[in-house]
TORKOL-4160 file (C-alpha; in steps of 0.2 Angstrom, whole numbers, padded with zeros to 4 digits, m for minus):
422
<pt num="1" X="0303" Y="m0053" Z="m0101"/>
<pt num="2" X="0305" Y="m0051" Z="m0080"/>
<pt num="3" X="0290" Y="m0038" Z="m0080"/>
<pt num="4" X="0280" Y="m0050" Z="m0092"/>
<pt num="5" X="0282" Y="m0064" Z="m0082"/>
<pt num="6" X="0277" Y="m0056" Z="m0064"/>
<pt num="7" X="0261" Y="m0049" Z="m0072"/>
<pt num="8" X="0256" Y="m0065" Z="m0077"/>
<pt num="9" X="0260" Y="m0072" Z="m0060"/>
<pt num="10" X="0251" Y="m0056" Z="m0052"/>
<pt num="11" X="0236" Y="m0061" Z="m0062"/>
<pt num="12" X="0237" Y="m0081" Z="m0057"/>
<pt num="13" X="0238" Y="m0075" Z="m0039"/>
<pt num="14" X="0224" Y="m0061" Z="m0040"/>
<pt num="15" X="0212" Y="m0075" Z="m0050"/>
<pt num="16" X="0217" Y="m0088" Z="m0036"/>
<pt num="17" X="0213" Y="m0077" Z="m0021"/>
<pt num="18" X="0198" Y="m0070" Z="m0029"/>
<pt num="19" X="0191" Y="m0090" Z="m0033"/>
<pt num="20" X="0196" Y="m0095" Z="m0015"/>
<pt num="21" X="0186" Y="m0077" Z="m0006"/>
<pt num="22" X="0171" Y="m0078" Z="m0016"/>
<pt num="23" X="0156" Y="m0087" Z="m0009"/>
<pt num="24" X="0139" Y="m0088" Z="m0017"/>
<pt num="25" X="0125" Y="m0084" Z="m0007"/>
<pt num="26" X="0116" Y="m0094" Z="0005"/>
<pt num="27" X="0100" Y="m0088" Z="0002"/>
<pt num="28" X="0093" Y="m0076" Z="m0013"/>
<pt num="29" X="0080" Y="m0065" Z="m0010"/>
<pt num="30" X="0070" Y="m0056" Z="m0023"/>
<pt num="31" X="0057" Y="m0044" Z="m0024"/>
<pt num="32" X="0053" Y="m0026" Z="m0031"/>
<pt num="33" X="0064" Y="m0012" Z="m0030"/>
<pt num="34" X="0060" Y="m0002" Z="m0012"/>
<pt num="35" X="0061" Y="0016" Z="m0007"/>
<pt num="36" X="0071" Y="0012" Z="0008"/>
<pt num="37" X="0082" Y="m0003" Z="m0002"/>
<pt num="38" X="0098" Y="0001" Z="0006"/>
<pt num="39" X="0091" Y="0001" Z="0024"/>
<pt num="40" X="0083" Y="m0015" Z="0021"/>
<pt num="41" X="0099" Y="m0023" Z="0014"/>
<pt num="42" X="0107" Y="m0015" Z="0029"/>
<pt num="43" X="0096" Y="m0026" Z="0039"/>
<pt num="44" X="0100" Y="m0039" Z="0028"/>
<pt num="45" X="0118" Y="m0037" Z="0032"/>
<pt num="46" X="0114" Y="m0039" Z="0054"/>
<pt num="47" X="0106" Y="m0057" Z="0047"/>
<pt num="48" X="0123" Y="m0063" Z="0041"/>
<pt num="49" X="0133" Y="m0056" Z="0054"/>
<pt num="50" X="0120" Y="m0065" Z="0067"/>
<pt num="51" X="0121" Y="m0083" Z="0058"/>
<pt num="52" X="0134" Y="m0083" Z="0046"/>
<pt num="53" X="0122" Y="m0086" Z="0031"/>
<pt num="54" X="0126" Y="m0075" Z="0014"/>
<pt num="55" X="0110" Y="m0065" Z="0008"/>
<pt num="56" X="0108" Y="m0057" Z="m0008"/>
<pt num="57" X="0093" Y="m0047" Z="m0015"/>
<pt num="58" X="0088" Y="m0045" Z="m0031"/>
<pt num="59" X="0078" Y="m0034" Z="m0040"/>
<pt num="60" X="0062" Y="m0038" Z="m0052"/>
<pt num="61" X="0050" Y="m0025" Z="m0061"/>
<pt num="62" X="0037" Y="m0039" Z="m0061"/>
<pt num="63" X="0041" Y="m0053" Z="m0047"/>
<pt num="64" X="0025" Y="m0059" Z="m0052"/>
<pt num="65" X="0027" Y="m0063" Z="m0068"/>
<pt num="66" X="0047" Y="m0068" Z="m0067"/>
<pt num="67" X="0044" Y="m0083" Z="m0057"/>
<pt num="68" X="0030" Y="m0091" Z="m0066"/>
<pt num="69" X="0039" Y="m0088" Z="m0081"/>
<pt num="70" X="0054" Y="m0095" Z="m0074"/>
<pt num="71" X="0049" Y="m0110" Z="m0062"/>
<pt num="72" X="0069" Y="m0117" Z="m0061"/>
<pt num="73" X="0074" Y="m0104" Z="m0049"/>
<pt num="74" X="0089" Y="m0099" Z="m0038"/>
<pt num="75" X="0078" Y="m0087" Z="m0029"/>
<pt num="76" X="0073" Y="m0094" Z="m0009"/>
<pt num="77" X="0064" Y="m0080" Z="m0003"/>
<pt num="78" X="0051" Y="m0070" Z="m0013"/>
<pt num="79" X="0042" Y="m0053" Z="m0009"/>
<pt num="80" X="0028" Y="m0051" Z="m0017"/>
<pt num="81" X="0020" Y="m0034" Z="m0017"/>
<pt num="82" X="0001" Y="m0041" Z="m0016"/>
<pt num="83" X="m0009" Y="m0055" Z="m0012"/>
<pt num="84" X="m0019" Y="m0060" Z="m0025"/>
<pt num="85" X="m0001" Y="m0062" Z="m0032"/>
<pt num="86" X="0004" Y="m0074" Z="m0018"/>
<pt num="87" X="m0010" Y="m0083" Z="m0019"/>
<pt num="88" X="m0007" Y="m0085" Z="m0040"/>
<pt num="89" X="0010" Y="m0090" Z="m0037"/>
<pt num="90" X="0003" Y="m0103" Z="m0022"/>
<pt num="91" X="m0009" Y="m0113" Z="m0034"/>
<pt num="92" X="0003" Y="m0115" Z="m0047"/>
<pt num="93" X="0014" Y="m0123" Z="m0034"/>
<pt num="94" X="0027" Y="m0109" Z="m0037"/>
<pt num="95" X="0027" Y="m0104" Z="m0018"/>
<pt num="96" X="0025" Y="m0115" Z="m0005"/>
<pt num="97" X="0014" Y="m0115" Z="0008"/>
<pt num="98" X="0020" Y="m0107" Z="0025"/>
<pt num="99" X="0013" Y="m0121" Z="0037"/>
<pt num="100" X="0029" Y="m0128" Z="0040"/>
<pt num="101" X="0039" Y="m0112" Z="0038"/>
<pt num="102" X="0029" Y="m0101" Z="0051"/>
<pt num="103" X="0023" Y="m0110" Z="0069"/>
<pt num="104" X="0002" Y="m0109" Z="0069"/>
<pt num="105" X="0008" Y="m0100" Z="0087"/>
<pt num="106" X="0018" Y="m0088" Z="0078"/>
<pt num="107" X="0007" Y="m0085" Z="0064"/>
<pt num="108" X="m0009" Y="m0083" Z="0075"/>
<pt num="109" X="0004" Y="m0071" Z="0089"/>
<pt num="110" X="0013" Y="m0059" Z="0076"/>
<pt num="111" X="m0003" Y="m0058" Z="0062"/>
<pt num="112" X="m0020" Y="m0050" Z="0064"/>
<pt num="113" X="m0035" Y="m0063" Z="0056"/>
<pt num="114" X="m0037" Y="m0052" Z="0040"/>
<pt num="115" X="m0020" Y="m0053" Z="0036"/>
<pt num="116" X="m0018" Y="m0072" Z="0036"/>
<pt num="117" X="m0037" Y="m0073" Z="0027"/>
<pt num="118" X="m0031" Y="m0065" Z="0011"/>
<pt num="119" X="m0012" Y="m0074" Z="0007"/>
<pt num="120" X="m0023" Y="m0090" Z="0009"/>
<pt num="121" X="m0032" Y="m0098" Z="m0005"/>
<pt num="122" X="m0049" Y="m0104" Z="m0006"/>
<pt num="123" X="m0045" Y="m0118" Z="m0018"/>
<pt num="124" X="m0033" Y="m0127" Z="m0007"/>
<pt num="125" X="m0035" Y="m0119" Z="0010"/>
<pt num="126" X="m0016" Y="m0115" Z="0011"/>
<pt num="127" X="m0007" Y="m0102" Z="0016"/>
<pt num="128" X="0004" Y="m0096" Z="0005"/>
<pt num="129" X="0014" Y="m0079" Z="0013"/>
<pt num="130" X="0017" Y="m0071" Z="0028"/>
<pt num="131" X="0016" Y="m0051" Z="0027"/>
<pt num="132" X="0032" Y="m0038" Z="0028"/>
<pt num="133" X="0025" Y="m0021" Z="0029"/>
<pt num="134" X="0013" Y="m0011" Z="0027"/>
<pt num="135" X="0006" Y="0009" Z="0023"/>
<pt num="136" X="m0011" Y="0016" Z="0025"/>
<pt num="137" X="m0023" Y="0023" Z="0013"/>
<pt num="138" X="m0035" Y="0031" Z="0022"/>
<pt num="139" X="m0028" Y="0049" Z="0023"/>
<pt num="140" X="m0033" Y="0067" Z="0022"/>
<pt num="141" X="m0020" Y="0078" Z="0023"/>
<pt num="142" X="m0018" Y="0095" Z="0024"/>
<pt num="143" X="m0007" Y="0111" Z="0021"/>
<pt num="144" X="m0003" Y="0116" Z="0040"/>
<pt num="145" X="m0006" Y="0135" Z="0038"/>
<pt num="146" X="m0022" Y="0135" Z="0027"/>
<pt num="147" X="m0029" Y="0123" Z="0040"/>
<pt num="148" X="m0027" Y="0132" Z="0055"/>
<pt num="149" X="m0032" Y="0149" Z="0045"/>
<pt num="150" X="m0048" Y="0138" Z="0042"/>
<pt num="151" X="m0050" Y="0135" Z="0062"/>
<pt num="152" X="m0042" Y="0117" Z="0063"/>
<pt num="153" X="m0058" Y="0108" Z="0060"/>
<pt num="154" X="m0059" Y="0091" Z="0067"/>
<pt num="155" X="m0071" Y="0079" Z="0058"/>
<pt num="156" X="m0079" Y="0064" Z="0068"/>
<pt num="157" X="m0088" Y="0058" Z="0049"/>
<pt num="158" X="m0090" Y="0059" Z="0032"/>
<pt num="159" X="m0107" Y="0068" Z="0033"/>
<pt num="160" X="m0095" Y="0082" Z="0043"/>
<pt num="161" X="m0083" Y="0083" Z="0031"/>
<pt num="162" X="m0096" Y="0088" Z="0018"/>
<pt num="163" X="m0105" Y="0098" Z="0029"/>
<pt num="164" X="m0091" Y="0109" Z="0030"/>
<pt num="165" X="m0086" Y="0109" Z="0014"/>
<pt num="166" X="m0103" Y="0116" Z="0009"/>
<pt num="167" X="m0101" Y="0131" Z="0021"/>
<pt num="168" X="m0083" Y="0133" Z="0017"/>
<pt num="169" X="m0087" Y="0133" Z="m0004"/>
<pt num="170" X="m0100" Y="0147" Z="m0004"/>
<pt num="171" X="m0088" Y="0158" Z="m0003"/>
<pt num="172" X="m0079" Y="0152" Z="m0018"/>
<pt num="173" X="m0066" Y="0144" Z="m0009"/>
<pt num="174" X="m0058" Y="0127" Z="m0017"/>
<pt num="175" X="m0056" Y="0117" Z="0000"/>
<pt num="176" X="m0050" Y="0102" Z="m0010"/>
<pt num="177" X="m0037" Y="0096" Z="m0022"/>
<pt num="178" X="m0042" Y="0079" Z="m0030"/>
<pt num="179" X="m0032" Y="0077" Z="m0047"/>
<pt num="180" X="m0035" Y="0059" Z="m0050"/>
<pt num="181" X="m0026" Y="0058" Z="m0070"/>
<pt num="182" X="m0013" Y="0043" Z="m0069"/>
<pt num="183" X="m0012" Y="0038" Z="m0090"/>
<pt num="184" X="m0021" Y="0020" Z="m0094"/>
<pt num="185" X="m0024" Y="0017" Z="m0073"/>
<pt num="186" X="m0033" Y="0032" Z="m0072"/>
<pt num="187" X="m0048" Y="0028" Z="m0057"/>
<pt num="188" X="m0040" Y="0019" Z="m0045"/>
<pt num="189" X="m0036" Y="0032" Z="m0032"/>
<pt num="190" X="m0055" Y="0036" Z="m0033"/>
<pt num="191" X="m0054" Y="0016" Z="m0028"/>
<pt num="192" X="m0047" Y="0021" Z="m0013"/>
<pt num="193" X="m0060" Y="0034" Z="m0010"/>
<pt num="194" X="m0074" Y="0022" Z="m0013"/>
<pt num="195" X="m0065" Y="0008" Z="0000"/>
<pt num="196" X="m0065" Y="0019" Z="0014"/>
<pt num="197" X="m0082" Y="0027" Z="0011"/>
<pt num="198" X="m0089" Y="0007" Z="0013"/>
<pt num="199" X="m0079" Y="0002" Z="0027"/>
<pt num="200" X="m0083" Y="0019" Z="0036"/>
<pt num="201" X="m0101" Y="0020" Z="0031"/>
<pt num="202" X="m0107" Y="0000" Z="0033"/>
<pt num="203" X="m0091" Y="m0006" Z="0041"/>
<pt num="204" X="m0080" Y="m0023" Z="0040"/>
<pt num="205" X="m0092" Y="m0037" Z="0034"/>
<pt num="206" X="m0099" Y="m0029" Z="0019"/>
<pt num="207" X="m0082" Y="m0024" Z="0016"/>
<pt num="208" X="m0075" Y="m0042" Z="0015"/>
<pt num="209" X="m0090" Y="m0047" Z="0005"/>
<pt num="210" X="m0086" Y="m0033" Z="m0007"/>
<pt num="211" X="m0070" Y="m0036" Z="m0008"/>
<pt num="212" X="m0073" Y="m0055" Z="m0012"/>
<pt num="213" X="m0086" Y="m0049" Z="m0028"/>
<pt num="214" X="m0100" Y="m0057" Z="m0016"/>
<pt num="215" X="m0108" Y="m0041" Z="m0015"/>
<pt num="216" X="m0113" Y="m0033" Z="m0033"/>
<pt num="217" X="m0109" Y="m0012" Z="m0037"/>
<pt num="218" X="m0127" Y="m0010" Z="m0037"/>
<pt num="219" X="m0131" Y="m0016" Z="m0020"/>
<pt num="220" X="m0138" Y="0000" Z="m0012"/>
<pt num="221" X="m0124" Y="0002" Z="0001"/>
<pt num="222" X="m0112" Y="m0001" Z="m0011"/>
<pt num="223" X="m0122" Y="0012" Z="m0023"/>
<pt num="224" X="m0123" Y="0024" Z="m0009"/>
<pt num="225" X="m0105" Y="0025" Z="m0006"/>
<pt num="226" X="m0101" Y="0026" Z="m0025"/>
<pt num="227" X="m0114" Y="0041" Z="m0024"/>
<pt num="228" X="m0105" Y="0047" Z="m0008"/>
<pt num="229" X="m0089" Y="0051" Z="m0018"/>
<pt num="230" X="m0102" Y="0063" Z="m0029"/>
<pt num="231" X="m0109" Y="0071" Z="m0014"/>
<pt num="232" X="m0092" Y="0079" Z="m0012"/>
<pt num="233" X="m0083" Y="0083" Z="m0030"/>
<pt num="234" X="m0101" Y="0089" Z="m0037"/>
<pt num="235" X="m0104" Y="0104" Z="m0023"/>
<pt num="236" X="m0101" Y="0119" Z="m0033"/>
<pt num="237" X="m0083" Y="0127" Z="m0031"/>
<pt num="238" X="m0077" Y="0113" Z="m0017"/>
<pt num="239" X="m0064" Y="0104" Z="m0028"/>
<pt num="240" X="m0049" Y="0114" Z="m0038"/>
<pt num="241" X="m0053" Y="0115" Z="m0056"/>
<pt num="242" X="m0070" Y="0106" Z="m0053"/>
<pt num="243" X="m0074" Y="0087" Z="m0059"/>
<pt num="244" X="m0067" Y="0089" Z="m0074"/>
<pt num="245" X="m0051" Y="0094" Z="m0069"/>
<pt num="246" X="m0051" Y="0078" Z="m0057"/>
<pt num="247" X="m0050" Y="0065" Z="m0072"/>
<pt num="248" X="m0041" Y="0076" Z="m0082"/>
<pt num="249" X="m0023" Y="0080" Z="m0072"/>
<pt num="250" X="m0012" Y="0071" Z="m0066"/>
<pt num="251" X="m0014" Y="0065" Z="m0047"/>
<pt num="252" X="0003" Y="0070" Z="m0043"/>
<pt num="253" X="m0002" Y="0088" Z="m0044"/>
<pt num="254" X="m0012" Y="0090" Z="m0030"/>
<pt num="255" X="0004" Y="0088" Z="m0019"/>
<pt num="256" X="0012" Y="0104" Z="m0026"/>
<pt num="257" X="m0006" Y="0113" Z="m0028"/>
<pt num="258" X="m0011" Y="0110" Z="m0010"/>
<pt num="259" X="0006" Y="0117" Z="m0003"/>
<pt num="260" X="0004" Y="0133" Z="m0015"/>
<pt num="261" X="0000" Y="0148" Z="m0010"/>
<pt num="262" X="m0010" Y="0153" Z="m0026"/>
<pt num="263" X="m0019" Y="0139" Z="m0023"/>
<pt num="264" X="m0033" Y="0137" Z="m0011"/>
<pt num="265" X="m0035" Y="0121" Z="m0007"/>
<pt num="266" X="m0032" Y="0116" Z="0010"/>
<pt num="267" X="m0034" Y="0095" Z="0010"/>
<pt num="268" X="m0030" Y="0079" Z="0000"/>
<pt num="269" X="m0038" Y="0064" Z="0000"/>
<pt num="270" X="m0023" Y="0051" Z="m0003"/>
<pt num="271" X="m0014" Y="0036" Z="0002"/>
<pt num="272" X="0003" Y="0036" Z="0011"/>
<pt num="273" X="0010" Y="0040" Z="m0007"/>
<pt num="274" X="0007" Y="0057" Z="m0005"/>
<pt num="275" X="0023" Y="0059" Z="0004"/>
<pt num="276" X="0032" Y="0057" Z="m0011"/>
<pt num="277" X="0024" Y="0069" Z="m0021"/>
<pt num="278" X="0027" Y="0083" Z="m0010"/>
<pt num="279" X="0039" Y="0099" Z="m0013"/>
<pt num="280" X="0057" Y="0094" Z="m0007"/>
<pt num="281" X="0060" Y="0112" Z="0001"/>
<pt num="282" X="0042" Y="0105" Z="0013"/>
<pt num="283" X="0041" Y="0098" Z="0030"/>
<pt num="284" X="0030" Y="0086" Z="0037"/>
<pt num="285" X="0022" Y="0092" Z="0053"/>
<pt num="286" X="0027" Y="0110" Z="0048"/>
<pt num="287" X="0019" Y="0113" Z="0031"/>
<pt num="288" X="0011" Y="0097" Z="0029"/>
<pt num="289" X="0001" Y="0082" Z="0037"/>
<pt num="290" X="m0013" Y="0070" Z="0039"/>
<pt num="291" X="m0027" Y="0063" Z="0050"/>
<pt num="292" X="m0037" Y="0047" Z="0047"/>
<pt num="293" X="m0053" Y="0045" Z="0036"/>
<pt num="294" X="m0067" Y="0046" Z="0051"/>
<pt num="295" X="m0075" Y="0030" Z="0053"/>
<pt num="296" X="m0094" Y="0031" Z="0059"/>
<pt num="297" X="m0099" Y="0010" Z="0058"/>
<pt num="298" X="m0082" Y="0006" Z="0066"/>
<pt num="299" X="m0071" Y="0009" Z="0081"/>
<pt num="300" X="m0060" Y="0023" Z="0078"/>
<pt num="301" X="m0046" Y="0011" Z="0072"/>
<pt num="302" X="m0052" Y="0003" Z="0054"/>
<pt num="303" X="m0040" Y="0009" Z="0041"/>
<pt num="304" X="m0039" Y="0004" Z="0022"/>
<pt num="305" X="m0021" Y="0002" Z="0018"/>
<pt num="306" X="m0007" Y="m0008" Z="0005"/>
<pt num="307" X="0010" Y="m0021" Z="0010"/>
<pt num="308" X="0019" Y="m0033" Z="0002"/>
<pt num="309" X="0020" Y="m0051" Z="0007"/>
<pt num="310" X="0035" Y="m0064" Z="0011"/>
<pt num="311" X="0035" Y="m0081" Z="0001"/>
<pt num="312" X="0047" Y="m0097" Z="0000"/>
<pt num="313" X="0052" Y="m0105" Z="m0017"/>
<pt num="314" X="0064" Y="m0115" Z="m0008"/>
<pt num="315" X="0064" Y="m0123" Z="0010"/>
<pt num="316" X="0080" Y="m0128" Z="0021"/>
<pt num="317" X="0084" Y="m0123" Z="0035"/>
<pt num="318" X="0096" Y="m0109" Z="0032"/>
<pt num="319" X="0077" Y="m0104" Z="0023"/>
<pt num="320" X="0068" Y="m0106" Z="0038"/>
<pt num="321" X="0078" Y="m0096" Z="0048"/>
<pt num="322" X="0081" Y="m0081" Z="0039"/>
<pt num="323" X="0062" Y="m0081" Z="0035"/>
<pt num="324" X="0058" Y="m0082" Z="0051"/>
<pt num="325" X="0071" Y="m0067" Z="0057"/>
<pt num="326" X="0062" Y="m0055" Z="0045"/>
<pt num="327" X="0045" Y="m0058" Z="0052"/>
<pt num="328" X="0052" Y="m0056" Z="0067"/>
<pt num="329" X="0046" Y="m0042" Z="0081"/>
<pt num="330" X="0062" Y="m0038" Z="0082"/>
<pt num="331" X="0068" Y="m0036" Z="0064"/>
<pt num="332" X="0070" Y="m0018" Z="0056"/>
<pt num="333" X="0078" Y="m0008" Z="0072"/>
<pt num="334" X="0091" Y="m0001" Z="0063"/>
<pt num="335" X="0081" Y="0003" Z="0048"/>
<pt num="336" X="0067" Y="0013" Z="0058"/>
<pt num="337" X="0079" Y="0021" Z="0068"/>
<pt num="338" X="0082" Y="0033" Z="0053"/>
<pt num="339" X="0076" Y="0047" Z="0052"/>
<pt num="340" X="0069" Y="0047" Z="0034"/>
<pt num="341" X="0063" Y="0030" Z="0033"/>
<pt num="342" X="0045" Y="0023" Z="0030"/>
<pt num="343" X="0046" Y="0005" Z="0034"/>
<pt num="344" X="0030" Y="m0001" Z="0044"/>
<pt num="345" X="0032" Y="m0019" Z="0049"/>
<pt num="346" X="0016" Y="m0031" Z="0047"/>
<pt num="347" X="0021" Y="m0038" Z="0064"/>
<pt num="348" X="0008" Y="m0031" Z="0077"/>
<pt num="349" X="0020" Y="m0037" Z="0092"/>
<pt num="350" X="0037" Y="m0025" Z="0082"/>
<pt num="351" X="0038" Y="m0012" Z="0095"/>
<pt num="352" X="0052" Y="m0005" Z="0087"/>
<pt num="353" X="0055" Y="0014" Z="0090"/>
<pt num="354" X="0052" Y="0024" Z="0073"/>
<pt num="355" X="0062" Y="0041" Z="0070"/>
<pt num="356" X="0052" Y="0048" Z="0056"/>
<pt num="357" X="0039" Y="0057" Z="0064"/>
<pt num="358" X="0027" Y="0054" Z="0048"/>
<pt num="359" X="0032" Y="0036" Z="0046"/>
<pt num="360" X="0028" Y="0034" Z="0067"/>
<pt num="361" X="0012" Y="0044" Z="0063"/>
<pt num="362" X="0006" Y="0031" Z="0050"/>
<pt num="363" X="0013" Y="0015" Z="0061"/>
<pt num="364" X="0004" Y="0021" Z="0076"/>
<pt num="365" X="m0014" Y="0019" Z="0064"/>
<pt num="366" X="m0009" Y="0001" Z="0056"/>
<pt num="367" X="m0003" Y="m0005" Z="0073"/>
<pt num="368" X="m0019" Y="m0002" Z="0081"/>
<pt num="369" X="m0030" Y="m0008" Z="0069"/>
<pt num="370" X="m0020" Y="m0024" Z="0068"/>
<pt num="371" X="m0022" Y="m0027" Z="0086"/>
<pt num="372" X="m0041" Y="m0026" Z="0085"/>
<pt num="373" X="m0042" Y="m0034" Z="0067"/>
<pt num="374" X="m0048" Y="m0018" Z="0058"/>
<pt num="375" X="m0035" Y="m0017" Z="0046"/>
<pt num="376" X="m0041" Y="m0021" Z="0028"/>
<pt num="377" X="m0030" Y="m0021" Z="0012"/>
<pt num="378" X="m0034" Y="m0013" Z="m0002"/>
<pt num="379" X="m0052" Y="m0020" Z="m0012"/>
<pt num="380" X="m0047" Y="m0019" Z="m0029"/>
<pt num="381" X="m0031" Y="m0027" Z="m0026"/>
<pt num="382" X="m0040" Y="m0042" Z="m0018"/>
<pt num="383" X="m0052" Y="m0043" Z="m0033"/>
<pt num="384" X="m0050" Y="m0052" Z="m0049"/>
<pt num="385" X="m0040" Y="m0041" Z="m0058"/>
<pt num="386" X="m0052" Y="m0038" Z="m0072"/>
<pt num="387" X="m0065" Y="m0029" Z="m0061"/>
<pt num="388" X="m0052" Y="m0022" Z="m0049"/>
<pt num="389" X="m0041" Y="m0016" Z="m0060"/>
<pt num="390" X="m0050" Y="m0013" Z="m0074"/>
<pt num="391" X="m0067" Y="m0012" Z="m0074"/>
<pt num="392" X="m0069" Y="m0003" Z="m0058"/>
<pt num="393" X="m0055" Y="0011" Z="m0062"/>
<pt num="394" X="m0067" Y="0015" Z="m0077"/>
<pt num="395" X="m0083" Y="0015" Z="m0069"/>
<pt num="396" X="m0077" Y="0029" Z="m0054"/>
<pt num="397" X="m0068" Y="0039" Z="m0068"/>
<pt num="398" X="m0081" Y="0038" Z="m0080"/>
<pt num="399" X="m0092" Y="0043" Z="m0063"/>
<pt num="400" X="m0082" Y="0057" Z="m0057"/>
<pt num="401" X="m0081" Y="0066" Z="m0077"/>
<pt num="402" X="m0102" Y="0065" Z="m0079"/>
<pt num="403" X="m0106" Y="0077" Z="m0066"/>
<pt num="404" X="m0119" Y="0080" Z="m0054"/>
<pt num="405" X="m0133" Y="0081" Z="m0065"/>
<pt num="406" X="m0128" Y="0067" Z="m0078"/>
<pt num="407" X="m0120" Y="0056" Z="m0062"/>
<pt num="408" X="m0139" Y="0055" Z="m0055"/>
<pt num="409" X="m0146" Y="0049" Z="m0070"/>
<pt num="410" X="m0133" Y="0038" Z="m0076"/>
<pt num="411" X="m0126" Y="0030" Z="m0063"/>
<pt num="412" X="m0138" Y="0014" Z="m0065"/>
<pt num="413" X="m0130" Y="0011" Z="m0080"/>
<pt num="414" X="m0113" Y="0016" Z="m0072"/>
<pt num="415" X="m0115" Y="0001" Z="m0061"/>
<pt num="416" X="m0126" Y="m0011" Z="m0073"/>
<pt num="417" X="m0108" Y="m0012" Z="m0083"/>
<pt num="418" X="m0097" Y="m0014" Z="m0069"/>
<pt num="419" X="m0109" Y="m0028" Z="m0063"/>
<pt num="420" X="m0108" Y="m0037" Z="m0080"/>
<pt num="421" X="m0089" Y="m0042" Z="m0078"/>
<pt num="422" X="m0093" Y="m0051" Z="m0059"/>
């Protein structure tokens, strides 16, 4: 009876001191699930030491969808991985705008011009995000040792790369890997291809128009950088297992394939998600790396790349101040000083010393080309998403599989289709 009565005491105790520590959190944060999660939450930790506020993350598959589906939220702080999501979420009220959140000051001093342009909306003129990191697109990268058995070259424009691919493939060498395969979103890393081709080749403005549907796929610059991605996958023995192979395997193989030694393939065209595709027992710097896409139109600095964006559901000030400590230039030091991480903040004034030697490699391209303004996101993510991710992934796919021969003659009505959803 003794022993039955101090458990149930135990238990009264236990439930009492468990009621009186627990605390709900100040502020929730949501947002997609993130390579470097536990560094962020790390940093997320420093915020409540700093001002005493609980922080909790959570994790959706679909942010996105989440909150317009369920407008009676909890959740403060949203990241939102693009911006034609923020922008949704902004005209249906859902996020507010960042105007009195963010200083115009602040905004103007931490934000390059393109990155404010597209988390605003052209219906109401508000903007509706602030941006949190970033990673470029507009990569080759190379095995190491094939590269310098090839002489190291150094390529100052497309029209060089395909020069020397030209020379190099005579000899029935495969200089490239470019498996492209990705299930029902097969097309849209050749996206990628076709964004950096028009921003190298005709430079920023038609880029923006592009990317705002106000320039049509059969425009002749538009048509000549389609044709530009041909120019290179149609020159006989250039690319691994030829066109065909390119809509046919799954991109992720290229990673493995270009670090192989049965394979000949020296470079791969492909965003910063390569990285995660190569072999474990690989290096960066050693076995692998990268250099930009050459611009010829643009300073050196234009780069195509991807982020995800900060938005408010619910303001207070306890809101306003842990927004504004995550856009801050000084957030994230911890997190970059890691030696594996791959944060990149959007901030062009963070000066934040970054241990990862690939991750520093890829902050030192944004950070540039956020200082002069040259930094675009990633066209298809900025168009409605029917064309741009959609109608475009089929149009560069059904490109790419025709083949030379076919591609010349059909790509008028390659592009005649692609027009019809504007």
């Amino acid at each position: 009876m003794v022993d039955k009565k101090f458990l149930i005491l135990f238990i009264l105790v236990t439930l009492v001191f468990s009621i009186i520590a627990y605390k709900p959190a100040d502020i929730v944060i949501a947002g997609p699930h993130m390579t470097d999660l536990e560094y962020f939450k790390d940093e997320l930790q420093i915020i409540e030491n700093s001002t005493g506020l609980k922080i909790k993350y959570e994790i959706y598959s679909d942010i996105e969808t989440h909150l317009v589906d369920n407008q009676s939220t909890s959740i403060d702080i949203a990241i939102i991985p693009n911006p034609q999501g923020v922008i949704n979420l902004g005209e249906r009220s859902v996020v507010m705008p960042i105007d009195n959140i963010i200083s115009l000051d602040t905004l103007n001093n931490f934000y390059s011009k393109h990155l404010q342009i597209i988390t605003t909306s052209k219906n109401s003129n508000k903007n509706y995000g602030a941006f949190f990191r970033l990673f470029p697109n507009s990569m080759i990268w190379y095995n190491v040792e094939k590269y310098n058995d090839i002489g190291s070259p150094e390529f100052q424009s497309y029209d060089e790369i395909l020069d020397f691919t030209l020379n190099y493939s005579k000899n029935n060498n495969n200089l490239w890997c470019l498996d492209i395969e990705s299930g029902a979103s097969t097309g849209w890393i050749a996206t990628n291809w076709l964004e950096d081709l028009i921003l190298s080749q005709h430079g920023l403005e038609l880029y923006d128009e592009w990317s705002n549907l106000n320039v049509l796929s059969s425009e002749k610059r538009i048509l000549d950088s389609i044709t530009s991605i041909g120019k290179l996958l149609f020159i006989d023995n250039a690319v691994y297992g030829t066109n065909k192979r390119v809509v046919r395997k799954e991109f992720r193989n290229n990673f493995k394939n270009l670090l192989s030694e049965d394979v000949d393939c020296v470079f791969s065209w492909a965003g910063h998600y390569a990285n995660f595709y190569m072999p474990e027992d690989k290096t960066f710097g050693i076995d692998y790396d990268f250099f930009k896409f050459p611009s010829t139109t643009n300073r050196d600095t234009s780069i195509v790349g991807i982020g995800d964006i900060l938005t408010v559901l619910n303001h207070s000030d306890s809101t306003v101040k842990v927004f504004n400590l995550l856009i801050d230039d000084t957030f994230g030091k911890e997190w970059m000083n890691k030696q594996d991480a791959t944060y990149v903040p959007a901030n062009k004034q963070n000066k934040n010393l970054i241990m990862n030697p690939l991750t520093f490699k890829e902050s030192k391209l944004i950070q540039s080309s956020l200082i002069e303004n040259t930094f675009r996101y990633d066209a298809s993510e900025l168009m409605e998403r029917k064309i741009g991710a959609d109608a475009l992934w089929i149009a560069l796919k059904n490109y790419i599989d025709m083949g030379r021969e076919r591609a010349y003659r059909g790509i008028e009505d390659i592009t005649e289709e692609l027009d019809s959803n504007f």
